[in-house]
C-alpha positions as a Markdown table, in Angstrom:
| # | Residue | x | y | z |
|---|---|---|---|---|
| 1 | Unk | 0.0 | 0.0 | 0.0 |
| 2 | Unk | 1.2 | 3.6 | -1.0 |
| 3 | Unk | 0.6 | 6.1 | 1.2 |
| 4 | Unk | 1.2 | 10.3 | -0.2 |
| 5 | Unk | 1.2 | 12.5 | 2.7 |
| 6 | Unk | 3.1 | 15.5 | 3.4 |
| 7 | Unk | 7.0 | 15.2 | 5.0 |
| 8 | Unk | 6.7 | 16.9 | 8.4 |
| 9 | Unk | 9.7 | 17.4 | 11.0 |
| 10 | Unk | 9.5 | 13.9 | 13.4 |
| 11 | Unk | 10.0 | 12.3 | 9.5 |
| 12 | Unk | 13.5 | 13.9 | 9.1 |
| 13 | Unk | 15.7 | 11.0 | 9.8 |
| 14 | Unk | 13.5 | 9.0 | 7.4 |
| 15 | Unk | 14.4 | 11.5 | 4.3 |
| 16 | Unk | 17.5 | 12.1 | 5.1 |
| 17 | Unk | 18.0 | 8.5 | 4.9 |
| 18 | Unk | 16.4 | 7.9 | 2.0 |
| 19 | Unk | 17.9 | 10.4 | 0.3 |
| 20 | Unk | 21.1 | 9.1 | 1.1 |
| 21 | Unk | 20.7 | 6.6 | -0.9 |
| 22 | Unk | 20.3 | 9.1 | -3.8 |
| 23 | Unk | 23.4 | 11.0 | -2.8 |
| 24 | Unk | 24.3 | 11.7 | -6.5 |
| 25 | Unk | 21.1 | 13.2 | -7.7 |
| 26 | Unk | 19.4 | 15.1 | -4.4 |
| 27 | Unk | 22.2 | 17.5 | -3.2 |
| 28 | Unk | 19.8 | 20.4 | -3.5 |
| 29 | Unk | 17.3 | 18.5 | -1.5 |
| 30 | Unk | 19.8 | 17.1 | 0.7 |
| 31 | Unk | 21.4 | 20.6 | 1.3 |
| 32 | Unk | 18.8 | 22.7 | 1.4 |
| 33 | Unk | 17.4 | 19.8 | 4.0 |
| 34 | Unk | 20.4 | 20.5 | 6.0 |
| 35 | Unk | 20.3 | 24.2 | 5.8 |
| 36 | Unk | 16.2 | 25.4 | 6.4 |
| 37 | Unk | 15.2 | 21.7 | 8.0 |
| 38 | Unk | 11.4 | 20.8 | 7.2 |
| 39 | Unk | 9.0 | 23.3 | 8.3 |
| 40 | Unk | 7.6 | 26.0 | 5.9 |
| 41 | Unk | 7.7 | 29.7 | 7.0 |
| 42 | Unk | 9.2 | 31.4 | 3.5 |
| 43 | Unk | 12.8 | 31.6 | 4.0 |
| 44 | Unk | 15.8 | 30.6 | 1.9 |
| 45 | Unk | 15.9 | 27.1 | 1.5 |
| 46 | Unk | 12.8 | 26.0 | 2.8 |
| 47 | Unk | 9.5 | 23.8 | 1.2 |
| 48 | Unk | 7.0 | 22.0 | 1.3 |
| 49 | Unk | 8.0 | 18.3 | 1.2 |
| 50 | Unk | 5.1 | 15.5 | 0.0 |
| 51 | Unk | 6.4 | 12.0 | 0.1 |
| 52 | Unk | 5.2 | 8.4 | -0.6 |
| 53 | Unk | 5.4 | 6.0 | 1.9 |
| 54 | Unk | 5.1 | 2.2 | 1.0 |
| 55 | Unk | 4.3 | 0.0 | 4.5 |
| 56 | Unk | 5.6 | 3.1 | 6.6 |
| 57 | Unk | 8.8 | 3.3 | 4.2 |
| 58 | Unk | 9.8 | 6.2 | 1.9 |
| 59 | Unk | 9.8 | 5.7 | -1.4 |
| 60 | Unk | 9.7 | 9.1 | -3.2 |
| 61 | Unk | 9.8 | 12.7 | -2.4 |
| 62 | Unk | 9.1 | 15.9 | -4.0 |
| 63 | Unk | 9.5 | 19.5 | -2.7 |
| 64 | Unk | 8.2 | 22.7 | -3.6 |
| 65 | Unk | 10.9 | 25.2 | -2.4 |
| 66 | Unk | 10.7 | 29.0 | -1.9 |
| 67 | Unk | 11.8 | 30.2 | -4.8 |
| 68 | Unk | 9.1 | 27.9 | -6.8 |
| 69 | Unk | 11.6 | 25.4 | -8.2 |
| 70 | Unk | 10.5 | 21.7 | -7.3 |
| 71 | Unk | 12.8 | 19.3 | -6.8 |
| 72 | Unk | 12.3 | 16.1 | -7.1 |
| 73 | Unk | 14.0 | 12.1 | -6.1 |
| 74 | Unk | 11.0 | 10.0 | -6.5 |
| 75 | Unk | 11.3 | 6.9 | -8.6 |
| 76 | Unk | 7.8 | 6.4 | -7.5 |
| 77 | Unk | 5.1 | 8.5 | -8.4 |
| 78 | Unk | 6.8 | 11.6 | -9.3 |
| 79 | Unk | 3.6 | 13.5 | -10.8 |
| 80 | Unk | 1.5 | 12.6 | -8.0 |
| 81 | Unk | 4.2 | 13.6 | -5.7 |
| 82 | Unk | 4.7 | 16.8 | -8.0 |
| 83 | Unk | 0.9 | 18.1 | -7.4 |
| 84 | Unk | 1.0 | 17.2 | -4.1 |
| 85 | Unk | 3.5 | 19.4 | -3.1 |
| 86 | Unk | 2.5 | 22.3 | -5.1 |
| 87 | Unk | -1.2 | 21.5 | -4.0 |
| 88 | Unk | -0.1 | 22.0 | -0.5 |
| 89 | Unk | 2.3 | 25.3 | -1.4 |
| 90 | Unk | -0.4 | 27.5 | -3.2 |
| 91 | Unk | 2.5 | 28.5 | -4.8 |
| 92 | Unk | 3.1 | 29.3 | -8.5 |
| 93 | Unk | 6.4 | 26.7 | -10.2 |
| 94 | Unk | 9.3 | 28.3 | -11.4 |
| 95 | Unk | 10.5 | 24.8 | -12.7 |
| 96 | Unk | 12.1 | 21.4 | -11.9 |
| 97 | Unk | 15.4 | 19.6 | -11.3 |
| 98 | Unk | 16.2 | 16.0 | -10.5 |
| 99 | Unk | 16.9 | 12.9 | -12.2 |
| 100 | Unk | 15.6 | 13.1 | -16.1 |
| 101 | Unk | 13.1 | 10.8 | -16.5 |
| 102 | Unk | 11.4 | 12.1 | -13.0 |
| 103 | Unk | 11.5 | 15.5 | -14.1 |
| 104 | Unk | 9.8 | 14.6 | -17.5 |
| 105 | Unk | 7.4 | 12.6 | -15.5 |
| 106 | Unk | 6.4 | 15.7 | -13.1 |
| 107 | Unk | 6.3 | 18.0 | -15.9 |
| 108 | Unk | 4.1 | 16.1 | -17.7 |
| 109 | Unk | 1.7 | 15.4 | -14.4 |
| 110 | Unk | 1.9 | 19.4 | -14.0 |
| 111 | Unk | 0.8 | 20.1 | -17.9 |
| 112 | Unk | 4.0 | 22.1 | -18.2 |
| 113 | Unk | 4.9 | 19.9 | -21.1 |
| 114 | Unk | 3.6 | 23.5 | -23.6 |
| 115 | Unk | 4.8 | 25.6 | -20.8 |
| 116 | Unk | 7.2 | 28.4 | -22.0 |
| 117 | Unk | 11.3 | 27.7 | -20.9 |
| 118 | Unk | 14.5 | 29.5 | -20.6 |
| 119 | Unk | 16.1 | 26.6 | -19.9 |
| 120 | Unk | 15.3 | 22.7 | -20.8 |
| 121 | Unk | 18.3 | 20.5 | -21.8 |
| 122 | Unk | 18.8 | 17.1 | -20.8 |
| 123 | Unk | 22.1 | 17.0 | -18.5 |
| 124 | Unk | 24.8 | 14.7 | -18.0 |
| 125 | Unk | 25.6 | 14.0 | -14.0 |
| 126 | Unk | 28.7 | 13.3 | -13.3 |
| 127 | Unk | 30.9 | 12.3 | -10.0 |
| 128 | Unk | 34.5 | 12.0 | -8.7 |
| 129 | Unk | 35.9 | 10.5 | -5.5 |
| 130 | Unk | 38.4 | 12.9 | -4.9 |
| 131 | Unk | 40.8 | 10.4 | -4.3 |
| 132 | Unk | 40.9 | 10.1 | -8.0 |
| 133 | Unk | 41.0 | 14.2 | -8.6 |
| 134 | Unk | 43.9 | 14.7 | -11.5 |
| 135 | Unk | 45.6 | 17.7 | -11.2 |
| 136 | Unk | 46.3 | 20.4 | -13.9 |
| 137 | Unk | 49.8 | 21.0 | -15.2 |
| 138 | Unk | 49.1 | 24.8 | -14.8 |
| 139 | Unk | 48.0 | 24.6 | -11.5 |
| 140 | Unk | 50.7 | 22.3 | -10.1 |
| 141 | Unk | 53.3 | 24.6 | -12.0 |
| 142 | Unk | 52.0 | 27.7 | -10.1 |
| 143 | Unk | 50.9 | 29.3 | -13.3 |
| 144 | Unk | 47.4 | 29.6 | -12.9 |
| 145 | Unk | 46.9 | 30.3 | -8.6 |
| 146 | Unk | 43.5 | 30.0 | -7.1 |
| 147 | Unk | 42.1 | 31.1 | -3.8 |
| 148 | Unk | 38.6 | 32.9 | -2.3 |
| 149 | Unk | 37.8 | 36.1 | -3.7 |
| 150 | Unk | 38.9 | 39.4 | -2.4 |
| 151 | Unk | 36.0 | 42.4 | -2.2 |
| 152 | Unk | 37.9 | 44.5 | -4.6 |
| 153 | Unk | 36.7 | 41.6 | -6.9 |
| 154 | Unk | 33.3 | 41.6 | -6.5 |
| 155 | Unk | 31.8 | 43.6 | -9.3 |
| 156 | Unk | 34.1 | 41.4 | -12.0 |
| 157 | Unk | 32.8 | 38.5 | -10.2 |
| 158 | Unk | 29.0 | 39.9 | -10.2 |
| 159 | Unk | 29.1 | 40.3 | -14.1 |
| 160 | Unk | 30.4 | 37.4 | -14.4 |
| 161 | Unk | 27.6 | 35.5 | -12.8 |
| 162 | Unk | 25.0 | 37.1 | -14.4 |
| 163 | Unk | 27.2 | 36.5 | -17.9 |
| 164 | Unk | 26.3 | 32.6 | -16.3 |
| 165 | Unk | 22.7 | 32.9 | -15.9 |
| 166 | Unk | 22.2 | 34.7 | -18.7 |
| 167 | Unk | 24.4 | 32.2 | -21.2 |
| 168 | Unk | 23.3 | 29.4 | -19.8 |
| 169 | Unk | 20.8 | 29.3 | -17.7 |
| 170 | Unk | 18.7 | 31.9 | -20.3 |
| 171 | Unk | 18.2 | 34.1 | -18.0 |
| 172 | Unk | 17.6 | 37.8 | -19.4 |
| 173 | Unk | 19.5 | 41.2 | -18.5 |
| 174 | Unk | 17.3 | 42.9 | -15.7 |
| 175 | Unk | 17.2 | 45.1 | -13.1 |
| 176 | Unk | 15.8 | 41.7 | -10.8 |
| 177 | Unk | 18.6 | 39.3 | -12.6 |
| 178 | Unk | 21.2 | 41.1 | -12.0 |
| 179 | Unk | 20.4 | 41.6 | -8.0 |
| 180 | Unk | 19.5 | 37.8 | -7.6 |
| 181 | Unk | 23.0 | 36.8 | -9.6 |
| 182 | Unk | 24.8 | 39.0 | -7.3 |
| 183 | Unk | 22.9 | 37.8 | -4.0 |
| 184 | Unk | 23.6 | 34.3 | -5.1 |
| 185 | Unk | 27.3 | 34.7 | -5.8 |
| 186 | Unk | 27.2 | 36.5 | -2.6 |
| 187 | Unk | 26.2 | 33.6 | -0.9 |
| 188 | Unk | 28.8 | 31.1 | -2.5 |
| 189 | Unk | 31.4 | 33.8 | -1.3 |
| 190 | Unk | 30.5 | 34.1 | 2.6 |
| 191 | Unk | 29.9 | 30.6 | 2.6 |
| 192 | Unk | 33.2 | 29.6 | 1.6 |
| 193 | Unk | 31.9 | 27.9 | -1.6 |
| 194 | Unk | 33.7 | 30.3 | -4.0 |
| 195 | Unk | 37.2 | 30.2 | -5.4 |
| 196 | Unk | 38.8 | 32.5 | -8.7 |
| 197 | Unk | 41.8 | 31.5 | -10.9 |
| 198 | Unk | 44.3 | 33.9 | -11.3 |
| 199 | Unk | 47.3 | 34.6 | -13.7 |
| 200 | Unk | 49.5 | 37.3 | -12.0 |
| 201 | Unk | 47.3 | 39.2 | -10.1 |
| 202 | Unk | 44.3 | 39.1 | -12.8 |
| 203 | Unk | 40.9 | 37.2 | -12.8 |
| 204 | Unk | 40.6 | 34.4 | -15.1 |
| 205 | Unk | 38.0 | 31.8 | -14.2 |
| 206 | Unk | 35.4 | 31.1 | -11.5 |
| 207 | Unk | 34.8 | 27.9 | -9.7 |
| 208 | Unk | 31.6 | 27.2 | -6.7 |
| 209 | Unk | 30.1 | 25.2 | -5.3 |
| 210 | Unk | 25.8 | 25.4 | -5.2 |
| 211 | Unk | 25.0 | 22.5 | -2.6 |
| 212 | Unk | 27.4 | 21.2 | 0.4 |
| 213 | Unk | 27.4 | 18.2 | 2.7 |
| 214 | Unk | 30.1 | 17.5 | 5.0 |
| 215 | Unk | 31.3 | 14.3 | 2.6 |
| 216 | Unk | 29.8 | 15.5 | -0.8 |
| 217 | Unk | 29.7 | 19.1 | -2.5 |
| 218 | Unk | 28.0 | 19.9 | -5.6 |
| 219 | Unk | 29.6 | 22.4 | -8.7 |
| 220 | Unk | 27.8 | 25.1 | -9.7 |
| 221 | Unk | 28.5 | 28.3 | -11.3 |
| 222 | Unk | 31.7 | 27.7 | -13.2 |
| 223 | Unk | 32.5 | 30.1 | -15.5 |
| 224 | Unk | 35.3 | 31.4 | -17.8 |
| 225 | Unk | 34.9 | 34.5 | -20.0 |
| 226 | Unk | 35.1 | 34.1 | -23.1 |
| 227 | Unk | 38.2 | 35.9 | -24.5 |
| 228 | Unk | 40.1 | 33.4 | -21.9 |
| 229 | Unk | 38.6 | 30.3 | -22.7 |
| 230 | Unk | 40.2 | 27.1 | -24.3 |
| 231 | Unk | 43.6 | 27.8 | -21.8 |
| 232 | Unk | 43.0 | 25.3 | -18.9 |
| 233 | Unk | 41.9 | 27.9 | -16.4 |
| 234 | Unk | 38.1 | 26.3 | -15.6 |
| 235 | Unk | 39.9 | 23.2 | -15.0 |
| 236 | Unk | 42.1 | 24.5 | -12.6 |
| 237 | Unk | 39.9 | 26.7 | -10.8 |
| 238 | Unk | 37.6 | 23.4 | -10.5 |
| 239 | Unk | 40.7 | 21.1 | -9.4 |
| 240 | Unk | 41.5 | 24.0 | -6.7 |
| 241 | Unk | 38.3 | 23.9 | -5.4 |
| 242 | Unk | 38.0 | 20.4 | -4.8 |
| 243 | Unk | 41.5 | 20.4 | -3.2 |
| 244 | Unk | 40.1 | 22.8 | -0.8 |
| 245 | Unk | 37.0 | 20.8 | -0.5 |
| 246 | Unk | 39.0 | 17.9 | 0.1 |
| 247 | Unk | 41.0 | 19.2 | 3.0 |
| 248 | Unk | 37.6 | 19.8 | 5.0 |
| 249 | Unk | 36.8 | 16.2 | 5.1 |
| 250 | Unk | 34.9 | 16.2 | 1.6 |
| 251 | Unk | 35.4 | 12.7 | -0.3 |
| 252 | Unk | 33.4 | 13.3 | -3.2 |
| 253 | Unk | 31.8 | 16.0 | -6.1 |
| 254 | Unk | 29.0 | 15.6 | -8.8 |
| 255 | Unk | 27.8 | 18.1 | -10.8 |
| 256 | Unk | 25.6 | 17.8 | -14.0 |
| 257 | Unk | 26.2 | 19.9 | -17.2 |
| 258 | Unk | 25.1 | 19.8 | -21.0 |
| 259 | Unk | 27.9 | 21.7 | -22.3 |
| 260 | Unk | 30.1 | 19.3 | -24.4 |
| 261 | Unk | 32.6 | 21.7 | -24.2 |
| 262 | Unk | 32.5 | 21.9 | -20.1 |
| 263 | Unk | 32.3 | 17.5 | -20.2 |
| 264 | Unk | 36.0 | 17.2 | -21.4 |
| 265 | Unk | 37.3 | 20.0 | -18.9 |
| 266 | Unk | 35.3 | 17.7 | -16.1 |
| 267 | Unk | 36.2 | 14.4 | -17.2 |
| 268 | Unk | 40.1 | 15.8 | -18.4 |
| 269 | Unk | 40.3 | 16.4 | -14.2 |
| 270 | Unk | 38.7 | 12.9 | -13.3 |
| 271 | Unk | 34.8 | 13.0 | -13.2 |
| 272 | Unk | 32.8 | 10.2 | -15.1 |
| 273 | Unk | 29.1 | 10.1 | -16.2 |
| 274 | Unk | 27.4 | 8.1 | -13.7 |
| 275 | Unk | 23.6 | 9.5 | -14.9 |
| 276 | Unk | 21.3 | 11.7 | -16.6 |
| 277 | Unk | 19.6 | 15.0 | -14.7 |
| 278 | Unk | 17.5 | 17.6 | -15.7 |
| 279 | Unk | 17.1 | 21.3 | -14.6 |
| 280 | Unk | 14.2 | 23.4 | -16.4 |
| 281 | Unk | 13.6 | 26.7 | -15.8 |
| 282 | Unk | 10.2 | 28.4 | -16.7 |
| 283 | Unk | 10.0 | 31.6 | -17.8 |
């Protein structure tokens, strides 16, 4: 028997054990889990979590987060899961993201299979234990040096994320884009989760993570300009992050792309497929 009712708080060690066996493909969920917990009151990182239990067990999960997007790690009964949580929201969607053929399932249970997109491309998901990390020639040479950012860098940094969201996450140039690009990069930077490539004292590439665990992190946000591109510096500024990653503790990193370009810089430093994942963005 399948049971669909609404994740509360006392079911917290249930999800976050279930979705540990999803590590890969829920490290939004996961983080954001770890960050705002379970109850609803608006704030960054929080949602509404519907689940389906089979004989008292989870089996499938869907949120609807704060900012509209719902994630998703249900095998089981994605769509129902999908209108469940947004039935118990009220809130409008501003997409999905979770394994592909989940996502495709939702969407279609949500009728947003006509819906209007900035962004709907399959992704690859990749991981690496970073045991396995290979390091860059121009990073172990010293050429290319990485480290957090310094304030004076903000602005470059700030146009360079909304250069991100706008190239490939279709956003478009706005007064509202370019404050949320800036509040996320922000974010990444007082949280530790951000890391630039330098040649000499100059900016070259950006590396961050967008979800964290203690044991796992999640890349997000990488970008090159690009007039510097095709020179090894997003490969170095990724290696350095995970170096840094590594020496807190953390064993592994996925991240999910469709950029054929960024899959040889990711699997050039040691990250394999091991799935598909998809991440669309309504407009």
């Amino acid at each position: 028997m399948i049971q669909k009712r609404a994740i509360t708080p006392t079911d917290a060690s249930e999800l976050e054990a279930f979705l540990a066996l999803h590590r890969d493909s829920s490290m939004f969920l996961r983080s954001n889990l770890r960050r705002a917990g379970l109850s609803y009151e608006g704030a960054v990182g929080q949602a509404n979590y519907a689940g389906a239990f089979r004989d008292g067990h989870l089996v499938g999960v869907a949120a609807h987060c704060w900012n509209g997007m719902v994630l998703l790690q249900a095998p089981e009964h994605a769509a129902d899961l999908a209108r469940a949580a947004l039935g118990w929201s009220g809130r409008p969607v501003t997409g999905l993201s979770g394994p592909l053929e989940q996502v495709r399932e939702a969407r279609s249970g949500l009728d947003l299979d006509e819906a209007d997109v900035a962004l709907d491309e399959p992704e690859w998901l990749y991981g690496l234990d970073l045991t396995q990390l290979a390091i860059p020639e121009v990073l172990s040479t010293g050429t290319v040096v990485c480290r957090p950012p310094r304030p004076d860098e903000r602005d470059v940094l700030c146009a360079w994320r909304l250069a991100y969201d706008i190239e490939l996450l279709g956003a478009t140039d706005s007064p509202a884009t370019r404050q949320s690009s800036a509040q996320f990069l922000d974010t990444q930077i007082a949280d530790g989760n951000a890391w630039v490539a330098t040649v000499g004292h100059t900016p070259v590439s950006l590396s961050a993570f967008n979800a964290t665990l203690p044991d796992i992190v999640q890349l997000g946000g990488i970008y090159t300009p690009p007039e510097l591109r095709g020179r090894g510096f997003a490969k170095a500024a990724v290696a350095a992050s995970l170096l840094a990653a590594r020496d807190r503790g953390v064993s592994r990193a996925v991240l999910f792309t469709s950029n054929r370009s960024a899959m040889r810089s990711y699997e050039a430093i040691g990250f394999r497929r091991i799935g598909d994942y998809s991440l669309i963005l309504l407009r």
